[in-house]
C-alpha positions as semicolon CSV with decimal commas, in nm:
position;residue;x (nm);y (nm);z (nm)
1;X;0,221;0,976;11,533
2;X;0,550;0,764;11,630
3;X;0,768;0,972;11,886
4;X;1,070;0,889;12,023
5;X;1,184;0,907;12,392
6;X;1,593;0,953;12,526
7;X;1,605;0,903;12,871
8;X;1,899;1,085;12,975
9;X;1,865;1,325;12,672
10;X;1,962;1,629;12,753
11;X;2,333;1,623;12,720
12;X;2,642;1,431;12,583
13;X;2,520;1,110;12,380
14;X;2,192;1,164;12,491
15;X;2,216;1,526;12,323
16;X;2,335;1,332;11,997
17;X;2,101;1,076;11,998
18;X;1,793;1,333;12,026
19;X;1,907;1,521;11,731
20;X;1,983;1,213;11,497
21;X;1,631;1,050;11,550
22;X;1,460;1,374;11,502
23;X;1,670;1,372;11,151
24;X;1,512;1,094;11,109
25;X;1,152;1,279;11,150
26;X;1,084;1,181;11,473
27;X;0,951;1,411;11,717
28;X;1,148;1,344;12,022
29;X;1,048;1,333;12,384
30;X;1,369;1,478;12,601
31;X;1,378;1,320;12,953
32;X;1,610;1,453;13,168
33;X;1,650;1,491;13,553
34;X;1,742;1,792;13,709
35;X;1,894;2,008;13,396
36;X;1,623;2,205;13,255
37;X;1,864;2,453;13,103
38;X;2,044;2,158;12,917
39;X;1,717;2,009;12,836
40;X;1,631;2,341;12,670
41;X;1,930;2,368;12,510
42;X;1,891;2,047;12,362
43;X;1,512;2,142;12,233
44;X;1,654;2,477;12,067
45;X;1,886;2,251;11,856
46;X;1,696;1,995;11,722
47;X;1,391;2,326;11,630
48;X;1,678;2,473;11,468
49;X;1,671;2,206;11,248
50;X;1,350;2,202;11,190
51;X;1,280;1,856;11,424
52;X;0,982;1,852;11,716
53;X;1,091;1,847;12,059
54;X;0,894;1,807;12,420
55;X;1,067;1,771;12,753
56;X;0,974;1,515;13,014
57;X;1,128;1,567;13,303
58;X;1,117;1,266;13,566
59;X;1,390;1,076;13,757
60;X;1,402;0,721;13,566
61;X;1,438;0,571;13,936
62;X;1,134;0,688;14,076
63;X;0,861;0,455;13,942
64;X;0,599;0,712;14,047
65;X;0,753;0,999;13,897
66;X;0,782;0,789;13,534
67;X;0,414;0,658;13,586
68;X;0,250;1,006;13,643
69;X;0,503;1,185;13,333
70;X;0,396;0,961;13,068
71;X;0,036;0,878;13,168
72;X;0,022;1,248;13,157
73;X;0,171;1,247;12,818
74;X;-0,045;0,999;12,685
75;X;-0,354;1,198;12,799
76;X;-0,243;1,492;12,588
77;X;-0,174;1,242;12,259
78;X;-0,443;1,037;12,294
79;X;-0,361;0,884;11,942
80;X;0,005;0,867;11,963
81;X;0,233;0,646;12,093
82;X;0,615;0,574;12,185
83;X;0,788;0,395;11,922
84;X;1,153;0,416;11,965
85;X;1,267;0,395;12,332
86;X;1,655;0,474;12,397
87;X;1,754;0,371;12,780
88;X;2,000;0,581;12,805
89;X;2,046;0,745;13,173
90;X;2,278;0,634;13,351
91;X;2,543;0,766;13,620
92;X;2,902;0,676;13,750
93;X;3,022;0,678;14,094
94;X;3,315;0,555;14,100
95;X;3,560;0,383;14,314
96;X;3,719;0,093;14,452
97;X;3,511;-0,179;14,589
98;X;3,631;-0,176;14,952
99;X;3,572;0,228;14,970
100;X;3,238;0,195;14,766
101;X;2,915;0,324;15,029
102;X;2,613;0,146;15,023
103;X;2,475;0,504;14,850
104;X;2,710;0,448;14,576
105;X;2,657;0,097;14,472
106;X;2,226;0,176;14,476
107;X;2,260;0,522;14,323
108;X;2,408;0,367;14,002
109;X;2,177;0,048;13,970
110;X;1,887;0,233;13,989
111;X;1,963;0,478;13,735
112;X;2,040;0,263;13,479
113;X;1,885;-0,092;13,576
114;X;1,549;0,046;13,739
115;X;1,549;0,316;13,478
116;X;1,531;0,050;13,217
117;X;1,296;-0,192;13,377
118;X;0,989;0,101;13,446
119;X;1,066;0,310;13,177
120;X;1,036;0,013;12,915
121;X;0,745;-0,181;13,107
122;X;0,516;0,131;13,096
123;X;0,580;0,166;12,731
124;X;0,574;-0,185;12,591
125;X;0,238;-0,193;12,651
126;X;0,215;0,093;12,343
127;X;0,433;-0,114;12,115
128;X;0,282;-0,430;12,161
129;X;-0,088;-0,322;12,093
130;X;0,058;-0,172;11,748
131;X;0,280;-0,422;11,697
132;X;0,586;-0,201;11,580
133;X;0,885;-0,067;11,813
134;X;1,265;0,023;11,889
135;X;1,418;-0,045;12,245
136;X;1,805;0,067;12,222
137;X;1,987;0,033;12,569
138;X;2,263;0,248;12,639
139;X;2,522;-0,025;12,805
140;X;2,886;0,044;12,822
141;X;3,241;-0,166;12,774
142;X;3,265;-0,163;13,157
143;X;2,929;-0,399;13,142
144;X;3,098;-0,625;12,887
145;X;3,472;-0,638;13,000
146;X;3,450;-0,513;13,359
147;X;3,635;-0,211;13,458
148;X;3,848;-0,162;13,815
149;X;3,715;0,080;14,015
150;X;3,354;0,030;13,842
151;X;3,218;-0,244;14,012
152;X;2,864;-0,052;14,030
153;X;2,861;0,072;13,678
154;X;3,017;-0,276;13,537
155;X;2,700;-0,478;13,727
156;X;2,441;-0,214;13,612
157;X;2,561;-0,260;13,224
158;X;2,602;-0,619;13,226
159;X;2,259;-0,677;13,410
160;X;2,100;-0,427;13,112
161;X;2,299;-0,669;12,868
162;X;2,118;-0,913;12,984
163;X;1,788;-0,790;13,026
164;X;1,827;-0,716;12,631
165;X;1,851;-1,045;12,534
166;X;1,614;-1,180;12,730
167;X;1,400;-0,908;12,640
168;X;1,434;-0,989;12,268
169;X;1,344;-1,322;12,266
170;X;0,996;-1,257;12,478
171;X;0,888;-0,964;12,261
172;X;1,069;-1,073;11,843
173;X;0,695;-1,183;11,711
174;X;0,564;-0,854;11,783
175;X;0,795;-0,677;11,588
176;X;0,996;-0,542;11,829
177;X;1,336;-0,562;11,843
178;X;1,598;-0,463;12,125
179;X;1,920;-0,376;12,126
180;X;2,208;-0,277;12,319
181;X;2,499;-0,012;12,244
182;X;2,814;-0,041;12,432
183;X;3,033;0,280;12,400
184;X;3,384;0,291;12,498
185;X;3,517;0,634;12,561
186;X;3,308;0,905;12,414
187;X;3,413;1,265;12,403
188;X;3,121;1,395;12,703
189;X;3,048;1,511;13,055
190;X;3,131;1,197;13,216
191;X;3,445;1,152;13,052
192;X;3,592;1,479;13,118
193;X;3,747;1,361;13,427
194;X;3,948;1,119;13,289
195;X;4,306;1,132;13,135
196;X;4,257;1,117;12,749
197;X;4,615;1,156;12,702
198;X;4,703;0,830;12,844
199;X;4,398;0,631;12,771
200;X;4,388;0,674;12,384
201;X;4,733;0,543;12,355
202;X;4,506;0,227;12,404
203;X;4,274;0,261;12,156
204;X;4,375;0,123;11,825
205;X;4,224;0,386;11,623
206;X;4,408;0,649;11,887
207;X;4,113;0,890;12,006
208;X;3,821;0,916;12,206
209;X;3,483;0,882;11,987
210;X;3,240;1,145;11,936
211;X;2,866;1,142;12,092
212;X;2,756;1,182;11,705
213;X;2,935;0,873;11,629
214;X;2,714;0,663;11,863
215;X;2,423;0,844;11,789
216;X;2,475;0,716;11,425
217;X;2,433;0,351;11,507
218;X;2,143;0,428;11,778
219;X;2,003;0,580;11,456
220;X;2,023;0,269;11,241
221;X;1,902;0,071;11,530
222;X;1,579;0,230;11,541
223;X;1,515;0,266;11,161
224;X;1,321;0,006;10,962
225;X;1,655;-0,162;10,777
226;X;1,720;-0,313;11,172
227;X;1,439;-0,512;11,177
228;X;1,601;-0,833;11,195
229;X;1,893;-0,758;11,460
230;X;1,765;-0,838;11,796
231;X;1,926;-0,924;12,044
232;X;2,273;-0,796;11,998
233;X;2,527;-0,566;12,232
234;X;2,686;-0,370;11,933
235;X;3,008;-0,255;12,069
236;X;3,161;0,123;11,963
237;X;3,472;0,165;12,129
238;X;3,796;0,179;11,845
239;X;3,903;-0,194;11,921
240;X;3,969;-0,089;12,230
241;X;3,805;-0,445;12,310
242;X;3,706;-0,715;12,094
């Protein structure tokens, strides 16, 4: 059987993203962190629609931690494997440059650059020997355009960009493709801090976007009719930036 693993799932766009792939029929792996009750939460809903749902809890910066989860996982589906992979933890700490602690600038990196690099290394080994999978990383417009007061978050996402397309081009003749998604502002947790008000006089299309909105083109990106987009950052932000 072909699962799929969110890293990051539990909430916000990873919540989304969980529930449109297990439309899709797959049974989803929920990674999260620290929130158990979200993580939960987030199991209950896609069973309510009649998806499959486990939890793996690790910390996608702790090498050890990911190592031990899935090898453990893998013991207990012996003749399954990880098909769809959607990078998608990631925190923000932000602030300006010449406040920023040393804590700050590491803290970020390794959630979403470290996350990516062990978290896709263990499982490319799975895709490879069948020849068939979906990496999706969750990047951001701050990793394509740069944003002030981001100077963590804007290196993590534009090293991920990156690694995606230099990812692509090592693993295309194995039928694999990745991909990157760059939200702009999405309706969730770590936007609730910010002044909607002002910024979506910005955005062309004059809102924030919804988590389900992303989730849609994470969707497409791991379904069979994306098999020859590699490669690509696929931005979602309203022409915000173009």
């Amino acid at each position: 059987m072909e699962y799929a693993l969110v890293t990051g799932g539990s909430r916000g766009i990873g919540r989304a993203i969980c529930l449109r792939l297990a439309e899709m029929g797959f049974p989803v792996l929920i990674n999260y962190a620290h929130n158990e009750a979200a993580a939960l939460e987030t199991q209950k809903m896609v069973e309510d629609k009649g998806g499959k749902a486990e939890l793996l809890p690790f910390d996608v910066s702790d090498v050890g931690a990911i190592e031990k989860a899935l090898e453990q996982w893998q013991d207990r589906h012996t003749e399954d494997f990880v098909s769809v992979l959607v990078n998608n933890a990631g925190i923000r700490q932000d602030t300006m440059m010449i406040f920023m602690q040393n804590e700050q600038w590491n803290d970020v990196l390794k959630t979403s650059l470290d996350g990516f690099f062990y978290v896709t290394r263990y499982l490319l080994k799975g895709m490879i020997m069948h020849r068939k999978g979906r990496i999706i990383n969750m990047v951001s417009l701050s990793g394509i355009k740069g944003l002030p007061g981001q100077v963590n978050y804007s290196a993590a996402k534009a090293a991920l960009i990156g690694a995606t397309k230099a990812l692509a081009q090592e693993i295309a003749s194995r039928k694999i493709t990745v991909n990157a998604v760059a939200p702009g502002f999405i309706a969730t947790d770590m936007t609730k801090d910010l002044d909607e008000d002002s910024l979506k006089k910005m955005i062309p299309v004059g809102r924030f976007g919804q988590p389900e909105e992303v989730a849609a083109l994470v969707g497409f990106l791991a379904s069979p009719q994306s098999a020859y987009i590699t490669g690509e950052v696929i931005s979602i932000n309203g022409g915000l930036y173009t």
